[in-house]
N, C-alpha and C positions, 0 to 999 in steps of 0.2 A: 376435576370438572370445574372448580374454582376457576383454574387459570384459563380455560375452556372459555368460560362464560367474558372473562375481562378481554381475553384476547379478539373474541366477534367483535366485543361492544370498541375495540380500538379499529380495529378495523371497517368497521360501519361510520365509525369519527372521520377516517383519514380518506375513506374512497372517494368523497368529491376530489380530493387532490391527486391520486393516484390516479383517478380516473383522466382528469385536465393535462399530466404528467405524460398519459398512455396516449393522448390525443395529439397531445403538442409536439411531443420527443420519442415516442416508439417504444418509452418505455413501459417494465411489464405486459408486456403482450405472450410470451413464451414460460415455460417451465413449471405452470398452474398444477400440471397433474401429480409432477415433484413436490411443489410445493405443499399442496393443499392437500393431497392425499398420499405422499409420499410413496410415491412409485419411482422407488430407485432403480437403478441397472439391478439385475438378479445375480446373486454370486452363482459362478458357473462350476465351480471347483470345491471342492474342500479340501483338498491336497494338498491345494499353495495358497500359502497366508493371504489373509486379504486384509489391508490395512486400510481406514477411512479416515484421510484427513479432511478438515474443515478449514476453510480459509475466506473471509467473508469478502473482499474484496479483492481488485488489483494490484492493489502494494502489497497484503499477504501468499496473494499466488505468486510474486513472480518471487518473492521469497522460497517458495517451496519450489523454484528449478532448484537449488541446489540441496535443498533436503532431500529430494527425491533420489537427485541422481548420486547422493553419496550411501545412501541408503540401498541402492539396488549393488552398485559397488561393492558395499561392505556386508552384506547380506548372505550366508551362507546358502540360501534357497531361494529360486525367484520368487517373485514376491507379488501380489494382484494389488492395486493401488486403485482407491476410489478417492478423487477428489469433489468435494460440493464447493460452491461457495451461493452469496447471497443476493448478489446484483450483478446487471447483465452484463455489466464489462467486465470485473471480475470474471464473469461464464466465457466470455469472449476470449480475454488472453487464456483463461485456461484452457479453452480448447486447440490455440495457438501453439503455446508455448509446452503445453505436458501431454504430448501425443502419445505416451507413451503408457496412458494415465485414463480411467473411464472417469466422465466429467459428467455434474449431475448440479442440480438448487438443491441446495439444503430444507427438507422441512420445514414449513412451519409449527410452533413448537403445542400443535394439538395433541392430545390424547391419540386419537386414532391414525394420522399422517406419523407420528415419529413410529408409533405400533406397527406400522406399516412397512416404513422405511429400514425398520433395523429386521424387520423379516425376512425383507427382500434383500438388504447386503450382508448381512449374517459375518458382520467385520472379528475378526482376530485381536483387531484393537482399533480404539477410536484415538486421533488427533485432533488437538484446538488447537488454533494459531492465535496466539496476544491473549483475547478473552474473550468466551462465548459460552456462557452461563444462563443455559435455556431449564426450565424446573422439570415439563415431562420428559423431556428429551435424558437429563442425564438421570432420573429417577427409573424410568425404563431399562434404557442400558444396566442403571446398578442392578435392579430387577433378573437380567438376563446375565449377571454374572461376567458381562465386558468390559473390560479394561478400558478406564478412558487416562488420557494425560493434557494434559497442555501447556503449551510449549510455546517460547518467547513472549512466556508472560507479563503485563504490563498494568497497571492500576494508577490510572491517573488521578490527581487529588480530587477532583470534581467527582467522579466515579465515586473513588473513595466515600468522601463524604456522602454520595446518595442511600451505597450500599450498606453502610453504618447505621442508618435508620432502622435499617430490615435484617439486620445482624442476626439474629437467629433463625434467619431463612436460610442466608447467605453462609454462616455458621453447616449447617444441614449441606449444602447442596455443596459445597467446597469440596466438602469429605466423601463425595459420591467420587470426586474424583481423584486417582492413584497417584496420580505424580504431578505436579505443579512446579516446570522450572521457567525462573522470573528473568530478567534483565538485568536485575540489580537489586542491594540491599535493601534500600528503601521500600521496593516494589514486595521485598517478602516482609518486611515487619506488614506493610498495610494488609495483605494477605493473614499474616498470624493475627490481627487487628480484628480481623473481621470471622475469627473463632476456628480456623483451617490446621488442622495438626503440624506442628512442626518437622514431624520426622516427611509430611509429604512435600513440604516446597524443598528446590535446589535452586542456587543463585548459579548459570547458565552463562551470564552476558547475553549481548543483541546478538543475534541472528545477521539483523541489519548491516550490521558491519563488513560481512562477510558476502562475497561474492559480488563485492562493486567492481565495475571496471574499470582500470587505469589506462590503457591504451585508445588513444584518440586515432589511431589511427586504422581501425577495425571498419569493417568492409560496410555495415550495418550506416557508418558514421560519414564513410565517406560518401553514400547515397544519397543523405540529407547534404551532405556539402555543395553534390553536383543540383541537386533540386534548387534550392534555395539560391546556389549559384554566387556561391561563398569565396571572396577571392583572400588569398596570402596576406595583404598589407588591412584588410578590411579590421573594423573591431567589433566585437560582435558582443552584443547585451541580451543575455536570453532571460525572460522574465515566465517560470514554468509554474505549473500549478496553482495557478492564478484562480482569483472567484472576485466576482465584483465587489468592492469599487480596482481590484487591482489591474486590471487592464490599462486601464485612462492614469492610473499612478505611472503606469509603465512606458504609455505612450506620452506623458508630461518629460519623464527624466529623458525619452529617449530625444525628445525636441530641444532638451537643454543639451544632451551629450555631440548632437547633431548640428550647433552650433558653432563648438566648439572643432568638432572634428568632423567633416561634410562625407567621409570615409565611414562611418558608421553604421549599424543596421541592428535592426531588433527582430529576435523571433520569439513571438508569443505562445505558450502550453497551458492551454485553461486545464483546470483540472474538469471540468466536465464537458467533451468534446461535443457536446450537440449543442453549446451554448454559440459555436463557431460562428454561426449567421448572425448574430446580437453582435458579437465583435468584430465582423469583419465589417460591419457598419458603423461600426462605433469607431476603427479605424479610417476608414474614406472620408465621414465627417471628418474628422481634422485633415484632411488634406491630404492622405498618405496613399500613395498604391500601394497594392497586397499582392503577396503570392498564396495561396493557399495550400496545404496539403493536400487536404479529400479533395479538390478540384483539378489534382495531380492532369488528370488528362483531359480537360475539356480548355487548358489554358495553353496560349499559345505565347511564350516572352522572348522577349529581343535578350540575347546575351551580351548586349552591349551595353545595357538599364536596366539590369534586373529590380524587380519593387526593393526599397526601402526598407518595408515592412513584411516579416514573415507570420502565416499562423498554422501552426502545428494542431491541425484539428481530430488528431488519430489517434486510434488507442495503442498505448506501448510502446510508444517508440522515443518520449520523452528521455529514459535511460540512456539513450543513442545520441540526444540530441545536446546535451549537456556537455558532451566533449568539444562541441563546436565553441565556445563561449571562451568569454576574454573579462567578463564579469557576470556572476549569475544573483539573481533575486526569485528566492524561494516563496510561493501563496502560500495563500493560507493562513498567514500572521498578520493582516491587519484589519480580521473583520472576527469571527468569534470561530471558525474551523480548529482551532489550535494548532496552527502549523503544520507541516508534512516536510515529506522527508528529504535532509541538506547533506546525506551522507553520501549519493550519489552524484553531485558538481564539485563536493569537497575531494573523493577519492581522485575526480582527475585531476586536481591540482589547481582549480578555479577557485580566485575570491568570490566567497558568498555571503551576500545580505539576508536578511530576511525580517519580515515586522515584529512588532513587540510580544505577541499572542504564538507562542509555542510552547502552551502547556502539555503538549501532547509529545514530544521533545525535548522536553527542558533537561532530559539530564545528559542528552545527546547536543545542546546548545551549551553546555556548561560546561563540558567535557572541551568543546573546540574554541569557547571564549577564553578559558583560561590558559589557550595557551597563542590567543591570539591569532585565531582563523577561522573566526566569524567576526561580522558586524551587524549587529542589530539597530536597523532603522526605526526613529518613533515617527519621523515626519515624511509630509514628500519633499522636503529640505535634505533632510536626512538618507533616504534615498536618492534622489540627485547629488550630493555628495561623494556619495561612495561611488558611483558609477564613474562620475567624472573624473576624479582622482586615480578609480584601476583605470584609467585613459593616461593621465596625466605622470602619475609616478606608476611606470610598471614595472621596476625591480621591489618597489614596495610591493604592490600589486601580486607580481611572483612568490617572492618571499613567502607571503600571506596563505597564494596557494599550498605552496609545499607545504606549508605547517600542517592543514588540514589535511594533505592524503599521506602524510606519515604521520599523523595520527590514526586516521583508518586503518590504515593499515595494521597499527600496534594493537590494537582493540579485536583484530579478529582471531574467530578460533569456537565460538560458542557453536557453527553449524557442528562442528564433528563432536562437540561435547553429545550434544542435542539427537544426532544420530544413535551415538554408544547409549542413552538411554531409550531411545526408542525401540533400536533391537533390543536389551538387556529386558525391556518390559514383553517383545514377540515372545521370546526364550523361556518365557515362566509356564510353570506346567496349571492346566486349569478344567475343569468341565464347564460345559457353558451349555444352560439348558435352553434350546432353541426354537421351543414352543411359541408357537404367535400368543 
């Protein structure tokens, strides 16, 4: 009831902006009944497992296409799959991408909504994707005798340090859950740090690593080529997952690159697609014609001038759009986000930059610094260097890629580790008392 009472009074805090949020950008408008009182899909069966994983966003879903489908693969019975996650794009690709999968919000982590939610899906076992350490939520489930795990586990030192204060909370609620496999060593001392048994963490590797595409040449890829209207000799600077001030960084280097070489062209991937109208304004002031995405059909362009300037205002298809690139700069690293994710421009073979601030990365940035297939930009000196130079010297440029997607490549392997534990935990014999 404790967490009951702090979590109204946070939410009573945040609703003026939620509220501004839900007026301005659409979002929050849908999923209230999920959320707020946890009415999830009803399990239809008892027969066939039903596995509920959680994935709070869109970089965690589209991680779980290939959890899923190695999982149904290697599964000796089919299997009922409920995925939630926590924000609407997230809800979006997963509705997209795991059709195969009933798609739901996650709870909010009340007394009475998770009471509800685990009623109504009556899961076989529960999945966490990285880390999602809700109190009633996994007190309940222990309560009900359901297995939870979570998987490509991650504890970044900020984290760390918060959860260290409240260490014998965090101590408690650890040990509600069965299995904890991390990313890395590191990742499991701060885990055994923070009071979690040792016999439950397994060190896994990323997930991440696995299931990136190397072929630019996929049907997906060449859609965006014909849009954008991408020719053979052009060179092309895609600046993806971007959050302000990195647009206007992108569009500086690309004016510097565009001096240099008049063949040029930049396609922008905000990471939050409804900010598209701010930037495609922010692009025209400086002088540049746009092609837009989401305005796919209302534009009509001469294919003998295509715009300059592209912007990728969609959900999910950034993945796709990476292959296009001749030098990429990763957001998210030069405002306080902690960077996102350089494992997908690295696998195809593209030099990548990205800003100082990837703490959320840093052992997936240190992994590819040290062998010399990242650059990390502190300036926009430093960014306009690297861009004009993968122009100037492209055997360096090459080279640089290749290091990175043979490194990818040698790193993966934790999806099927991740799988053999998920089923080896379905396989355990158990009662589960399933009283509301």
């Amino acid at each position: 009831m404790l967490f009951n009472l702090i979590y109204l009074v946070l939410i009573a805090a945040i609703s003026p902006a939620l509220l501004c949020q839900r007026w301005r950008h659409g979002k929050y408008r849908e999923g209230w009944g999920q959320k707020f009182w946890g009415r999830l899909p009803e399990r239809k069966s008892v027969a066939t497992k039903r596995v509920w994983i959680h994935a709070v966003s869109v970089g965690e879903v589209l991680q779980l296409q290939q959890i899923i489908r190695q999982l149904r693969n290697n599964s000796c019975d089919p299997l009922d799959i409920l995925v939630t996650t926590t924000t609407q794009t997230g809800f979006q690709v997963a509705r997209e991408k795991l059709t195969d999968c009933e798609i739901s919000y996650f709870p909010l982590d009340f007394t009475w909504s998770v009471r509800e939610a685990l009623k109504r899906a009556q899961p076989d076992l529960i999945v966490l994707v990285e880390l999602e350490i809700w109190p009633n939520f996994l007190t309940r489930a222990s309560s009900l005798q359901i297995p939870v795990m979570l998987i490509n586990g991650r504890l970044s030192e900020k984290s760390f340090k918060g959860y260290r204060k409240i260490r014998f909370l965090m101590s408690r609620l650890l040990n509600r859950v069965g299995l904890i496999a991390v990313q890395s060593e590191e990742y499991r001392q701060r885990f055994l740090e923070l009071g979690c048994a040792e016999e439950r963490i397994q060190v896994t590797g990323s997930i991440k690593f696995d299931g990136v595409e190397t072929n630019r040449r996929r049907p997906e890829v060449e859609e965006l080529r014909r849009f954008f209207q991408i020719e053979s000799d052009e060179f092309i600077f895609i600046a993806g997952s971007t959050q302000d001030p990195e647009e206007e960084m992108a569009l500086i280097t690309f004016e510097e690159l565009r001096r240099q070489n008049p063949k040029s062209r930049l396609i922008i991937v905000p990471r939050h697609p409804e900010r598209g109208e701010a930037i495609a304004q922010l692009i025209q002031e400086r002088g540049h014609s746009i092609i837009r995405r989401s305005q796919q059909s209302a534009q009509k362009l001469s294919s003998n001038n295509p715009p300059p300037v592209g912007l990728l205002d969609t959900v999910g298809e950034l993945g796709h759009c990476w292959a296009l690139a001749d030098a990429a700069f990763v957001g998210g690293s030069f405002g306080n986000r902690g960077g996102q994710n350089m494992l997908e421009p690295a696998a195809y073979g593209v030099p990548v930059c990205c800003g100082p601030n990837t703490r959320n990365f840093r052992q997936i940035v240190e992994i590819l610094k040290s062998q010399d297939a990242l650059r990390i930009a502190h300036s926009q000196d430093d960014l306009n260097n690297f861009v004009c130079e993968s122009f100037q010297n492209t055997g360096t440029a090459t080279a640089m890629g290749h290091r990175a997607r043979d490194l990818v490549l040698s790193h993966q392997g934790a999806t099927q580790t991740t799988v053999h534990l998920i089923l080896e935990k379905l396989g355990e014999e158990r009662r589960v008392n399933r009283a509301a």
